[in-house]
OpenMM code with the backbone's topology and positions (N, CA, C; nanometers):
from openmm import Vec3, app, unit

residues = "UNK UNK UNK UNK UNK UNK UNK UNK UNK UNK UNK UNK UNK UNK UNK UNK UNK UNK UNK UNK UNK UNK UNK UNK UNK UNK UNK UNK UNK UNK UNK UNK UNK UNK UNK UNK UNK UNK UNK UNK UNK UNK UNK UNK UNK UNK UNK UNK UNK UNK UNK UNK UNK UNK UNK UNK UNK UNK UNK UNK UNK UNK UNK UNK UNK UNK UNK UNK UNK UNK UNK UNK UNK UNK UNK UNK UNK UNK UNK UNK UNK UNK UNK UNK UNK UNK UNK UNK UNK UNK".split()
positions = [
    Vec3(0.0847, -0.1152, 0.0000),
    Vec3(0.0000, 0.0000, 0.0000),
    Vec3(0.0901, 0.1225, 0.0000),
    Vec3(0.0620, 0.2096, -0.0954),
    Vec3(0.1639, 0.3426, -0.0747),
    Vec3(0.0368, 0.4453, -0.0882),
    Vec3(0.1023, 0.5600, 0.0165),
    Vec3(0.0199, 0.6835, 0.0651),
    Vec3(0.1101, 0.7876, -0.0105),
    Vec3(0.0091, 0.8663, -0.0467),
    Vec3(0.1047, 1.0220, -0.1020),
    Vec3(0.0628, 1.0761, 0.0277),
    Vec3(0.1717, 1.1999, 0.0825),
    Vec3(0.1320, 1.2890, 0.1364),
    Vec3(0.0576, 1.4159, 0.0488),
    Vec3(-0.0373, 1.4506, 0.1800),
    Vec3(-0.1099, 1.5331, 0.1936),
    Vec3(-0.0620, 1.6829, 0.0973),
    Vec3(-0.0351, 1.7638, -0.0338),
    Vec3(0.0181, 1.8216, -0.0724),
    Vec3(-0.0030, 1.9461, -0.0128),
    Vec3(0.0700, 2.0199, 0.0362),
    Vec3(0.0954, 2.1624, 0.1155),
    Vec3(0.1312, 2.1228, 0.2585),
    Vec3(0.0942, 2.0324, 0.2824),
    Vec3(0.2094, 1.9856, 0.4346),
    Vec3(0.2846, 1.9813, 0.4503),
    Vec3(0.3887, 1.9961, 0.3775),
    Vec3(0.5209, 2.0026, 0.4237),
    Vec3(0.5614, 1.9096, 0.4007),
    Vec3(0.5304, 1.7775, 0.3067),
    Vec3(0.6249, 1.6312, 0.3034),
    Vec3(0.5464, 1.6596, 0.1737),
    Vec3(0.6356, 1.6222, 0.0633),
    Vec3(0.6298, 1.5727, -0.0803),
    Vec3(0.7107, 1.4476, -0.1206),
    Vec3(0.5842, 1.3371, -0.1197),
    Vec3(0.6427, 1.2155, -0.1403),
    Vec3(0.5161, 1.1249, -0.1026),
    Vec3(0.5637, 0.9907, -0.0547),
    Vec3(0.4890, 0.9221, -0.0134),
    Vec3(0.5348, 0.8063, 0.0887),
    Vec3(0.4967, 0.7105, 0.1788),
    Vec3(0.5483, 0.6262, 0.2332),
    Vec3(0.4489, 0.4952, 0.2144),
    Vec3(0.4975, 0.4028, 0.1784),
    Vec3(0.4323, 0.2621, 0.1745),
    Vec3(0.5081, 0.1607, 0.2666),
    Vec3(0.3978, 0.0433, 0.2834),
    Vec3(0.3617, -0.0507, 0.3574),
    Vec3(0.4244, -0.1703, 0.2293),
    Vec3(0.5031, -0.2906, 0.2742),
    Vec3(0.5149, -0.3436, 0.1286),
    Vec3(0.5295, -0.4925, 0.2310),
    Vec3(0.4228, -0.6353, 0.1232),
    Vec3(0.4598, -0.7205, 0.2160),
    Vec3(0.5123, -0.8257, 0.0611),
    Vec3(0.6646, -0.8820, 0.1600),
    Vec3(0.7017, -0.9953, 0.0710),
    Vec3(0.6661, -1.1092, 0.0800),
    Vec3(0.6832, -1.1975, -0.0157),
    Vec3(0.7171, -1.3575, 0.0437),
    Vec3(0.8012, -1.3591, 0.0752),
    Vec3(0.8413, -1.4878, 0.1783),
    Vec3(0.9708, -1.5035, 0.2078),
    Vec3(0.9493, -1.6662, 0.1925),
    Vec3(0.9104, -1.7427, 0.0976),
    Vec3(0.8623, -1.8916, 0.1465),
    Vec3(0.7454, -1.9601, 0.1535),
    Vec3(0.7538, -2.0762, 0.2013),
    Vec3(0.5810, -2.1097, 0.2404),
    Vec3(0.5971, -2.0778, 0.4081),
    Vec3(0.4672, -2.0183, 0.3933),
    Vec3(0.3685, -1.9527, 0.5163),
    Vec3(0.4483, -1.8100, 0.6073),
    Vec3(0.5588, -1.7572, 0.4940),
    Vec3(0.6431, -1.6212, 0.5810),
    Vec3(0.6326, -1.5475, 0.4870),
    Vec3(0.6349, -1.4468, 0.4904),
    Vec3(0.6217, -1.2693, 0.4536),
    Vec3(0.7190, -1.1800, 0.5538),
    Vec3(0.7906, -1.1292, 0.4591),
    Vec3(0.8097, -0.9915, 0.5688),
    Vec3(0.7362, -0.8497, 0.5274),
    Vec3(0.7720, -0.7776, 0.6028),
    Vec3(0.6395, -0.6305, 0.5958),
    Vec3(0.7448, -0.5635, 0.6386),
    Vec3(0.7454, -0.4495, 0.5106),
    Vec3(0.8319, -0.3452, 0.5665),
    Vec3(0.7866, -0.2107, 0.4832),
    Vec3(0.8768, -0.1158, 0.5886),
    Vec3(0.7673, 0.0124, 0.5416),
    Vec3(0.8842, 0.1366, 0.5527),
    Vec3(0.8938, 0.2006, 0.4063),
    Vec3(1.0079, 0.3030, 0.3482),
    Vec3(0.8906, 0.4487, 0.3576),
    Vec3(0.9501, 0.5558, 0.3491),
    Vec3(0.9020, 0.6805, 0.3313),
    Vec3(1.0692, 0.7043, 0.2357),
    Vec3(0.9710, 0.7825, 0.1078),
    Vec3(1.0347, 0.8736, 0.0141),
    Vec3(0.9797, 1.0122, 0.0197),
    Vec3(1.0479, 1.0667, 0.1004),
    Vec3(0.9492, 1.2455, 0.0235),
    Vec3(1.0836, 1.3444, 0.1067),
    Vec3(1.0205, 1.4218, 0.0466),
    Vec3(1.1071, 1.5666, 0.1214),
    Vec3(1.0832, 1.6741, 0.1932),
    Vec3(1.1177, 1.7236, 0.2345),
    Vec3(1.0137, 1.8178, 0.3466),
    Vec3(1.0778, 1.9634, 0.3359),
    Vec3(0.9364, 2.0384, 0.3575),
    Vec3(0.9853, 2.2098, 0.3212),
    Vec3(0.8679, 2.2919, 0.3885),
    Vec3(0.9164, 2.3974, 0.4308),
    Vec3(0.8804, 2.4722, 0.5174),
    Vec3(0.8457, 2.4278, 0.6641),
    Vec3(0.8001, 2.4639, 0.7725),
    Vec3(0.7780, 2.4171, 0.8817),
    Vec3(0.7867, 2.3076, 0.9022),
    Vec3(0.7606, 2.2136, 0.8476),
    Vec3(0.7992, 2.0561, 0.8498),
    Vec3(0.9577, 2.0399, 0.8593),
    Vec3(1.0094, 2.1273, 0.8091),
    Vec3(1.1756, 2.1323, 0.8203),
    Vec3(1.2147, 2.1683, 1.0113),
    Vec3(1.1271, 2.1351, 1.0445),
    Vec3(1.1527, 2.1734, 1.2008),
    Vec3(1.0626, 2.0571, 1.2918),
    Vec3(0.9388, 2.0252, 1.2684),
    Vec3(0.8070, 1.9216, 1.2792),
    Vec3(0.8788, 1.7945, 1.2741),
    Vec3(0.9490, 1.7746, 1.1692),
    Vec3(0.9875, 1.6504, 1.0914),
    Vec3(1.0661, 1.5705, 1.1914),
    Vec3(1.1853, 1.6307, 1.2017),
    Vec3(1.2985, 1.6148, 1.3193),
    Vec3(1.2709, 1.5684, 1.4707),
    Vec3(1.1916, 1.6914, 1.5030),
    Vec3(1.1568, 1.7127, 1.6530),
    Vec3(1.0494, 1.6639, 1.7062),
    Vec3(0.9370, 1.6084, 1.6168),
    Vec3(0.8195, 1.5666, 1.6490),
    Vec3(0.7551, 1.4724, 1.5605),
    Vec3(0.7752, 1.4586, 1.4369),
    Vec3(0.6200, 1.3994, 1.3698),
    Vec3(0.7450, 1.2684, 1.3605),
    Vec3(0.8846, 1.2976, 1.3413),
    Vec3(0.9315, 1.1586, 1.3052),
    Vec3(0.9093, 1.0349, 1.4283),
    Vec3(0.9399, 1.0784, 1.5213),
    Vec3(0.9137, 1.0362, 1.6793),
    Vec3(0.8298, 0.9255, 1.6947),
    Vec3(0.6887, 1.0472, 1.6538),
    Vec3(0.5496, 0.9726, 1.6882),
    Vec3(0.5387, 0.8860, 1.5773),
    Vec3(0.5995, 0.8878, 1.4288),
    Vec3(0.5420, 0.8507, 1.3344),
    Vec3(0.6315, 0.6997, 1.3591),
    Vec3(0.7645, 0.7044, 1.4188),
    Vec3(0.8619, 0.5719, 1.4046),
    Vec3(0.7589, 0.4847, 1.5184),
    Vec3(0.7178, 0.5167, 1.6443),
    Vec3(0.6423, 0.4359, 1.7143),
    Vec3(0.5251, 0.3963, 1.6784),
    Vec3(0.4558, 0.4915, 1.6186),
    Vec3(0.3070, 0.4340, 1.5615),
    Vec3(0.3628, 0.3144, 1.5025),
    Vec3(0.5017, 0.3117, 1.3771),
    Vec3(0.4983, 0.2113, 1.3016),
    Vec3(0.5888, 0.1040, 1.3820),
    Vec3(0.6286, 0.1152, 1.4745),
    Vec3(0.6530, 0.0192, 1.5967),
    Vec3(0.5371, -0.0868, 1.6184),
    Vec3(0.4593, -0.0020, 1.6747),
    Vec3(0.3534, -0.0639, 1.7333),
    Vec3(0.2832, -0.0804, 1.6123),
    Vec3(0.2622, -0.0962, 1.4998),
    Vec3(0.2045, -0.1635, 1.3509),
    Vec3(0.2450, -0.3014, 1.3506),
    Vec3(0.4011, -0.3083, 1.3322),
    Vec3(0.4677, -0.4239, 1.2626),
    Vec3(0.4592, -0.5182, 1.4254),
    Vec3(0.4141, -0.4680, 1.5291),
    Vec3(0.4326, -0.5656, 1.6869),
    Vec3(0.2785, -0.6262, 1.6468),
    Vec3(0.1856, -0.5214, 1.6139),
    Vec3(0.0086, -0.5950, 1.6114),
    Vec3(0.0315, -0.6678, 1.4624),
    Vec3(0.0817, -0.6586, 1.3437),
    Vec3(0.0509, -0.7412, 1.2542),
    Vec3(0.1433, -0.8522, 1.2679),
    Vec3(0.2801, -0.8518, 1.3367),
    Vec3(0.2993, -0.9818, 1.3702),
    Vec3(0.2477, -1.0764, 1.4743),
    Vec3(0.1851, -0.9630, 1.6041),
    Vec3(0.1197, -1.0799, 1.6810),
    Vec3(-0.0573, -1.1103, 1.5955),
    Vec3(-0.0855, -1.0401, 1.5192),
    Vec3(-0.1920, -1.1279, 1.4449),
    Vec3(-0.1875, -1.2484, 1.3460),
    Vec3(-0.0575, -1.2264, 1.3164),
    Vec3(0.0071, -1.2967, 1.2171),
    Vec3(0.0476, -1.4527, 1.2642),
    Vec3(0.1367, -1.4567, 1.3329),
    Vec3(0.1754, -1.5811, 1.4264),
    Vec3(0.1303, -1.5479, 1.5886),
    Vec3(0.0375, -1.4955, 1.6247),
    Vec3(0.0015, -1.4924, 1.7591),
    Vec3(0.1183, -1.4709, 1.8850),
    Vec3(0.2025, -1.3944, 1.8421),
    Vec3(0.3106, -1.3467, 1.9654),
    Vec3(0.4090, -1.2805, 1.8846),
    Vec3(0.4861, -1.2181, 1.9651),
    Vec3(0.6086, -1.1189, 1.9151),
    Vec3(0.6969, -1.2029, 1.9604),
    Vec3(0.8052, -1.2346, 1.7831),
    Vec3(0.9870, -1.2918, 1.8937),
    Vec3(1.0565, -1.1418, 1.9077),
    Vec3(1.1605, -1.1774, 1.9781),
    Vec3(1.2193, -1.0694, 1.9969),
    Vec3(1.1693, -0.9620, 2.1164),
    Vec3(1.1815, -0.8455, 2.1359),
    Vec3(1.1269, -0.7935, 2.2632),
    Vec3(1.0699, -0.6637, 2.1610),
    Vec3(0.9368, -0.6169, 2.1628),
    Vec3(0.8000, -0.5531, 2.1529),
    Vec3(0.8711, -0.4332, 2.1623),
    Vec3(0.8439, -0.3177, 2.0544),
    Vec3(0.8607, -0.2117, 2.0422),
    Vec3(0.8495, -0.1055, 2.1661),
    Vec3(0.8909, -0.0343, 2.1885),
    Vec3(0.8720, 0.0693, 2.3175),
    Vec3(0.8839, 0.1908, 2.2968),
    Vec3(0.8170, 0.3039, 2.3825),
    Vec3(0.8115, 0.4374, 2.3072),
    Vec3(0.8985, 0.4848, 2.3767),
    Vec3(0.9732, 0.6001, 2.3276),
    Vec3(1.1095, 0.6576, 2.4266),
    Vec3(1.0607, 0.7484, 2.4592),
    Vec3(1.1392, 0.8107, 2.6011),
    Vec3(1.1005, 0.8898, 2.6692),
    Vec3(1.0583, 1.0234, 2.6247),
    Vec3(1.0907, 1.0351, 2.5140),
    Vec3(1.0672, 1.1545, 2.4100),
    Vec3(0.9246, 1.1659, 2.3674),
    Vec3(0.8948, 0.9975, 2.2853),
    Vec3(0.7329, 1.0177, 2.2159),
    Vec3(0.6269, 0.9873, 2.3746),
    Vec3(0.6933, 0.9559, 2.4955),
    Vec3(0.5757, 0.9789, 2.5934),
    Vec3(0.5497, 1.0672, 2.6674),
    Vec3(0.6550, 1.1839, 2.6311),
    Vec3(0.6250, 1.3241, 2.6854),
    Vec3(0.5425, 1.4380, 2.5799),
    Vec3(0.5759, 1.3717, 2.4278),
    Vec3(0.5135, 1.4142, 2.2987),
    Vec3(0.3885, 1.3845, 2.3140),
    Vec3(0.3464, 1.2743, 2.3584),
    Vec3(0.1675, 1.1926, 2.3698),
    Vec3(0.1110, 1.2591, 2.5306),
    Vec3(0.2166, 1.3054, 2.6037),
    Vec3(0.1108, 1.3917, 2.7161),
    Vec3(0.0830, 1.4918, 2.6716),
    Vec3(0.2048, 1.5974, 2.5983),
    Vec3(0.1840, 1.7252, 2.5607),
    Vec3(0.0803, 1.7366, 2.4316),
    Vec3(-0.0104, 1.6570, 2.3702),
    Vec3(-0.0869, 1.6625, 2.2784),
    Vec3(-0.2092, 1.6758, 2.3312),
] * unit.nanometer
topology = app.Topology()
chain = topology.addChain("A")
for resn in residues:
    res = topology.addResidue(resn, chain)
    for name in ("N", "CA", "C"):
        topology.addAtom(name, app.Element.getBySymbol(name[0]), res)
């Protein structure tokens, strides 16, 4: 699935969702952003939207793998002390 951004926001581009095979019964899922950023977003981007936007997709690839095979290997994404002072101040 690929998203364009929103045009006049400040990101020109798009970011997609892409799932492979890897085999019988595996896929991997992975997810690129191409775009560029201008005006206020040149400040947003850095300090805030990347933050929230890397954990949202944390917590994506933790729920479609525990829907996927019913548990997470490895140890479950976590938000840093940064995006949980970002999610009070909103």
């Amino acid at each position: 699935m690929r998203f364009a951004f929103e045009p006049g926001r400040g990101l020109d581009g798009h970011h997609e969702f892409r799932l492979t095979p890897q085999g019988a019964g595996a896929a991997q899922l992975t997810h690129t952003i191409d775009a560029t950023v201008t005006g206020r977003m040149r400040i947003l981007w850095p300090l805030v939207i990347r933050w929230m936007h890397e954990a949202l997709v944390g917590d994506l690839f933790d729920n479609a793998e525990r829907a996927a095979t019913g548990r997470i290997a490895g140890r479950p994404a976590r938000w840093s002390p940064w995006v949980r002072l970002l999610r009070r101040l909103r």
